[in-house]
N, C-alpha and C positions, 0 to 999 in steps of 0.2 A: 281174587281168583281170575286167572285167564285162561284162553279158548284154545286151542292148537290145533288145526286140521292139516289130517295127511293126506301129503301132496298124492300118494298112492292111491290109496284105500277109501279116502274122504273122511275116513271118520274123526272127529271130534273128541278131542281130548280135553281135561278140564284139570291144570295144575295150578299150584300155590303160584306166589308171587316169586320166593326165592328160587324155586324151582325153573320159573318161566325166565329168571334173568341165570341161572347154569346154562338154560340151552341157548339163550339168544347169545352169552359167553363165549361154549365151544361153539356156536355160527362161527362168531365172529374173529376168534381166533385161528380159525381153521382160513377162513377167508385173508385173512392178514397174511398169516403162512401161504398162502398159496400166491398173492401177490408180492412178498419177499422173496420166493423164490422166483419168481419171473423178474422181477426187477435183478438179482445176484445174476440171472443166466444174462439179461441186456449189458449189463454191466462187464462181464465178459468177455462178450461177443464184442462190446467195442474196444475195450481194452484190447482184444487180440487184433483187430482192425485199425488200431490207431500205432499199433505197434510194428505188426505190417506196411503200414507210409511211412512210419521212421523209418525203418528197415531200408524201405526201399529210396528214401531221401537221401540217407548217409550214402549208399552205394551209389548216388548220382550226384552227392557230392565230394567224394574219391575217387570218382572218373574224370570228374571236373581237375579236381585238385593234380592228380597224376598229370592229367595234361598241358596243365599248367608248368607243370614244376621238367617234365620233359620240352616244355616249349620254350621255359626260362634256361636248361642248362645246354639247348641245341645254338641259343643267343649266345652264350658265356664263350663255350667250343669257336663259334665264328668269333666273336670279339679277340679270344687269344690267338685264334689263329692271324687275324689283322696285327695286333698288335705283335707279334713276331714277326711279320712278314713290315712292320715300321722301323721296327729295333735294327731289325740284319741292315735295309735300307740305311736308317740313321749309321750305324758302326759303319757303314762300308763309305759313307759321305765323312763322315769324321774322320774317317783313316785317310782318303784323298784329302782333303783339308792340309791335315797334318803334313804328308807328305808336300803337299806344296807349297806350306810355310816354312819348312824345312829345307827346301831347294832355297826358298826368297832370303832365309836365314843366310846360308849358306853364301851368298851372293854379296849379299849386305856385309857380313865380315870382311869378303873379299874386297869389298871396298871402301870399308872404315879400315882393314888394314893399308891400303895405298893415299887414303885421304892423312891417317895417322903420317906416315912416311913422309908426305908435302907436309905437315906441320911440323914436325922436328925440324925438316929444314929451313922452314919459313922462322921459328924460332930462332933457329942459330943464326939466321942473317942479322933478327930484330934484336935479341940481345944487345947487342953491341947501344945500337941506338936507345932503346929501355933503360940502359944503364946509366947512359949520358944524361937521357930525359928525367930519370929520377933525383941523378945528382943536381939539374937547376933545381930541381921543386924541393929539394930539402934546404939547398942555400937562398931560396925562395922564402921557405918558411922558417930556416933560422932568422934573416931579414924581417920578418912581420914579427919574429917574438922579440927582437932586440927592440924593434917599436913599440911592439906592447910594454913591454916593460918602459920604457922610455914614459910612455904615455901615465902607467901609473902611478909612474912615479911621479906625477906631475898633477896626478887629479887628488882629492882626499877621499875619506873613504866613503863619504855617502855617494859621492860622483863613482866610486869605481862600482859600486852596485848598482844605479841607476842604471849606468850605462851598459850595462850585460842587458836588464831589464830593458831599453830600449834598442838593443840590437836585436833579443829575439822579436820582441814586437813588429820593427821595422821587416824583419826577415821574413814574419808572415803575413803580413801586408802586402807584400811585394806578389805574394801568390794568394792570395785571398781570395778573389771571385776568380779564379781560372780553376783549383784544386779544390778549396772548400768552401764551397758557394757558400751553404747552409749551415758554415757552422758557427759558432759565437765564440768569441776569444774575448778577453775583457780581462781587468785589474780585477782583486780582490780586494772588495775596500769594505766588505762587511767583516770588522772584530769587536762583535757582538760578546762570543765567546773569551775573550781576553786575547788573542792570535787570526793572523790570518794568513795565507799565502801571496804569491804575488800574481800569477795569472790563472785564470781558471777557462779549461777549451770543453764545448760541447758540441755534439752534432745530433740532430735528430736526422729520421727519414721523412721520405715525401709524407708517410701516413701518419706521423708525429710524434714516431714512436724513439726515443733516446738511446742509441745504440751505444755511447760513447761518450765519459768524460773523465778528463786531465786535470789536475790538481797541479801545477807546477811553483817551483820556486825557484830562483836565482842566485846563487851565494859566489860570491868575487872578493877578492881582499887585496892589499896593495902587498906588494916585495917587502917593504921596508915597517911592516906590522911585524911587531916585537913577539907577542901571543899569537900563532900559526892555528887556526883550526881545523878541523878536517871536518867530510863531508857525512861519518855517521853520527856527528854528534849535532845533527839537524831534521835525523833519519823521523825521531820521533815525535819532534814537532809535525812536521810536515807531514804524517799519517795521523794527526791528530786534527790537524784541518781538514787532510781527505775527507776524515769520515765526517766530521762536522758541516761539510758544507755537500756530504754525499754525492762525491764524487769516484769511479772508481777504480782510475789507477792515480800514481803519484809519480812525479817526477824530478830531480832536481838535476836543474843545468846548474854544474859547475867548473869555476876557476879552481881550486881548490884543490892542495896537494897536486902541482903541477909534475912532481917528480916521480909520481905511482906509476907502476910499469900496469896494475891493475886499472885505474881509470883513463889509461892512455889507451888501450887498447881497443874501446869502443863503448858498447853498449854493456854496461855490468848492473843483472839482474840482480838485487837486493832482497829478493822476497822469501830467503830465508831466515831474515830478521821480521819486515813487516810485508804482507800479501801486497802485491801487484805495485810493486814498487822499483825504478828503476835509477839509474846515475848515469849523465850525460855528458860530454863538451858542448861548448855551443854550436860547433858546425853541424853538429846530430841531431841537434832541436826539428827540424823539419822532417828530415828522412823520421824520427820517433815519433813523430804526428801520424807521416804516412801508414808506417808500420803498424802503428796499433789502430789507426782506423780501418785498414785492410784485413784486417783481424779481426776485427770486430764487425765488418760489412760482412764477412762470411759466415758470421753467427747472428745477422740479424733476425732472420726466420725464426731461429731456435729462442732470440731475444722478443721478438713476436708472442711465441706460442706461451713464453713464461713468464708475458705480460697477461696471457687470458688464464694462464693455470692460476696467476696471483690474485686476481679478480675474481677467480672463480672461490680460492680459498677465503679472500675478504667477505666474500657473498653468506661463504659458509661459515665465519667467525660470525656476522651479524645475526646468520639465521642462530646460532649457537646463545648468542646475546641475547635475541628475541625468545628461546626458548627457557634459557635458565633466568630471564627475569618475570613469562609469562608462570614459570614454576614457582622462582621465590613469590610474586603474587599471588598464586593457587595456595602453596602451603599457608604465609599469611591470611589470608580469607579463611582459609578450612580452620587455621589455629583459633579464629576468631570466631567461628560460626560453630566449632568445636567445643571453647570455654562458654558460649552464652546457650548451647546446646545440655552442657552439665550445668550452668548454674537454672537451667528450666525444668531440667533433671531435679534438682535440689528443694526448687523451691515448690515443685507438686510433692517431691517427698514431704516439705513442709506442711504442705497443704491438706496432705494425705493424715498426716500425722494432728493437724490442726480438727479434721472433720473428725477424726478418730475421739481425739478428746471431748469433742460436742456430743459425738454419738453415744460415749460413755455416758456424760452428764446429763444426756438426755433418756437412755437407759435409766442413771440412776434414779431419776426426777419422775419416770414412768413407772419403778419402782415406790417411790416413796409415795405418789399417789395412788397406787393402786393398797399398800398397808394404811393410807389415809380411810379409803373407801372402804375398806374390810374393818376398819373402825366404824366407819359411821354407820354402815348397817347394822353393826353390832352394837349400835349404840339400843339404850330401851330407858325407859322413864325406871324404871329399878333399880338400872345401874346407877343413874343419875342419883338418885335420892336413895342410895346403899347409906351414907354416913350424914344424911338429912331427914332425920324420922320428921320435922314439924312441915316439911313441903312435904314428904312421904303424904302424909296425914289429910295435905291441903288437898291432892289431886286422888284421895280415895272419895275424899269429900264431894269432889268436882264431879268423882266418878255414879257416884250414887245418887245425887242430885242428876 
């Protein structure tokens, strides 16, 4: 039982237990409710105040932003206005230009026409002499070929190839350290291969890098050879050496079908049978040195960069090497650490399988002793002497004594 006094009246009230925990109940939930609802009204009040500084955030950050975005397109308006006021500029300088390369033009004709004019006439006077001067230099050179001939016929044939072989030699010789400081000319004397060519030219640059080499051969034969050869049935020896001794253009100075109106002409490129392959006389031997090393000096840069692209792709062959042999390794190992993984696998199944059978037999065994023991409790001196009446008799004896 408990006490109650009213806060009013004073008096003293005397209720049960269940009684006194209903009212201390509604206290308590009335007092609960009256502080959820204070707590819902705070809860409100700041909600609508936190809502209020957003409010008023956003509108001071879209006064920002406006001002912004009219301060960025009051810049843009100046910018184009500059840049119109560079354009008109530029066109109106561009048009002066023009007009005045157009006057210089103009002038310039005027006097490549009167320059043209003293040429014609300067021609017509020279003609005459040109004409003269040409006719000594062809009776010139019909005289050196009636020597030549003279001469071959008088040499045999391994003299008449030599001696092409040491006139180009000598010819570059003669210009060696003036023209091609750095470069290397030399006989071919490596037929390693089964073949070789006869001189082979290279030139590096200062940085040591090979911008340039020649594979050349020399073919000459006497007048009075019965079997006449010509000059492409050497085509593919001689790019069989280029590439063998990785060189790469090819050359052949030759005697050879003196009466071609096609290899009398000059320089006749071949490299629609084999790449970078040319056919020469021997007075071109020099000037075709020049030619393709100035040709090749204007791609040394480019010869440069695709020495480091190469190097770079070497780099990336070996990283490629390194990778797929660090992989055949891995899969070897993992094949390996794989089959002795199943055979550990295998052999706990055996093992699993091996305890299994002990377990059984030790089941059985803990069976068979336990029907052992339920015998021998049941054993009794009665049982024993069931079909022995004379010990039966002995141990009543025993028993009575």
């Amino acid at each position: 039982m408990q006490e109650i006094k009213c806060p009013n009246c004073g008096q003293v009230f005397t209720v049960d237990e269940s009684g006194y925990q209903q009212i201390v109940s509604q206290v308590r939930d009335r007092e609960f409710q009256k502080e959820l609802e204070r707590r819902e009204q705070e809860l409100t009040e700041r909600k609508k105040s936190d809502m209020e500084i957003m409010r008023l955030k956003q509108e001071h950050d879209f006064d920002e932003l406006r001002q912004s975005m009219e301060k960025e397109i009051e810049e843009l308006q100046n910018k184009l206005e500059r840049q119109d006021l560079a354009r008109d500029l530029a066109v109106a300088e561009a048009v002066k230009a023009k007009d005045e390369e157009l006057q210089t033009r103009a002038t310039e004709i005027v006097e490549l026409n009167s320059k043209l004019q003293n040429q014609e006439a300067e021609r017509k006077l020279n003609e005459q002499s040109m004409k003269e001067r040409y006719e000594a230099e062809l009776k010139f050179k019909d005289d050196q070929i009636i020597q030549l001939k003279d001469f071959k016929a008088r040499m045999s044939t391994k003299m008449v190839g030599e001696s092409l072989e040491q006139h180009c030699n000598d010819e570059f010789n003669k210009i060696r350290m003036t023209a091609f400081p750095r470069a290397e000319f030399h006989k071919d004397n490596d037929a390693s291969s089964g073949s070789k060519g006869d001189f082979i030219y290279r030139e590096k640059s200062e940085d040591g890098v090979e911008f340039i080499s020649i594979m050349f051969e020399m073919k000459n034969e006497m007048e009075t050879t019965a079997t006449k050869k010509k000059n492409e049935d050497f085509f593919k020896e001689l790019d069989k050496d280029r590439n063998e001794k990785k060189c790469e253009y090819a050359v052949l100075v030759s005697l050879l079908e003196p009466d071609s109106e096609l290899y009398n002409s000059g320089i006749v490129d071949v490299s629609y049978q084999y790449p970078k392959m040319y056919v020469i006389r021997p007075q071109l031997f020099i000037p075709m040195i020049t030619l393709l090393r100035n040709a090749a000096l204007n791609s040394l840069e480019y010869q440069r960069e695709l020495a480091v692209v190469r190097n770079q792709q070497l780099d990336l062959v070996h990283f490629e090497e390194n990778m797929n042999t660090f992989k055949q390794g891995f899969a070897k190992n993992y094949d390996l650490a794989s089959r002795k993984f199943k055979e550990a696998i295998d052999e706990i199944d055996k093992s699993i399988q091996h305890l299994q059978k002990i377990k059984d037999a030790l089941t059985s065994s803990e069976n068979n002793l336990r029907l052992a023991n339920n015998k021998a409790e049941d054993l009794s001196i009665q049982k024993l002497t069931k079909n022995a009446p004379s010990i039966r008799e002995m141990f009543e004896e025993l028993k009575e004594e």
